[in-house]
N, C-alpha and C positions, 0 to 999 in steps of 0.2 A: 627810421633808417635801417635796411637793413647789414647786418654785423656780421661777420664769419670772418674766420680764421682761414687765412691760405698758406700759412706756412705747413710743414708736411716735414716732418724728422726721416730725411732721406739719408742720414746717417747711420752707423751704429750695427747694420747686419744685413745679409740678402733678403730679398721679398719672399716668400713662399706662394704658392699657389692662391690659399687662402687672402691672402693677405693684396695679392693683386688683385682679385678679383673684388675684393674690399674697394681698391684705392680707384678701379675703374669705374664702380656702380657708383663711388661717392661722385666721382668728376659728373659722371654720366647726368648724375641729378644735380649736380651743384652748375652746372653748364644749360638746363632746362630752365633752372630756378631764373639764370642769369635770363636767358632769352626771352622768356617770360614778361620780364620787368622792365628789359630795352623796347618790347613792343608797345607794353602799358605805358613807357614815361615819352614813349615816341609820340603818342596820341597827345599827349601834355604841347610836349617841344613844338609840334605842329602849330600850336597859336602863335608861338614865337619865332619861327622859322622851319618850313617848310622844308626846304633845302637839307636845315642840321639833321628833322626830322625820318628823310629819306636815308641819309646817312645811319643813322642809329637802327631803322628798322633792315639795314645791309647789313648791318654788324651782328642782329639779331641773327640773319640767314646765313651769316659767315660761322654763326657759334653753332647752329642747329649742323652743320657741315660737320663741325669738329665733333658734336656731338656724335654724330654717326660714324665718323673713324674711331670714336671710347666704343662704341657699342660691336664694331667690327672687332678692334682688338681684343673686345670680350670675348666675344665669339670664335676666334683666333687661337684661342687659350690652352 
């Protein structure tokens, strides 16, 4: 299964430059990682419901979206 941490200590001081560009390149990949594995588990789901599986590989292209609005705001920077 995989395991990761999404909490994110938004607490405690301003972001620096550095430091954004940190938190977008982590999203950037951690939003890849996800889309990835909605595609791979959609081919799964598909034996079991075709319909749910359609759905999941939407969610994949709905994350690959976000993805490219982290990679704009990089770019933004």
């Amino acid at each position: 299964m995989h395991s990761h941490d999404h909490s994110h200590d938004s607490k405690g001081h301003d972001l620096n430059r550095h430091e954004v560009e940190h938190l977008l390149e982590h999203w950037i990949e951690h939003n890849q990682s996800h889309s990835t594995s909605f595609r791979e588990r959609a081919a799964q789901v598909a034996r079991v419901s075709e319909l749910a599986a359609q759905d999941i590989n939407r969610a994949a292209e709905l994350m690959d979206e976000c993805t490219e609005m982290l990679k704009k705001a990089l770019k933004d920077l």
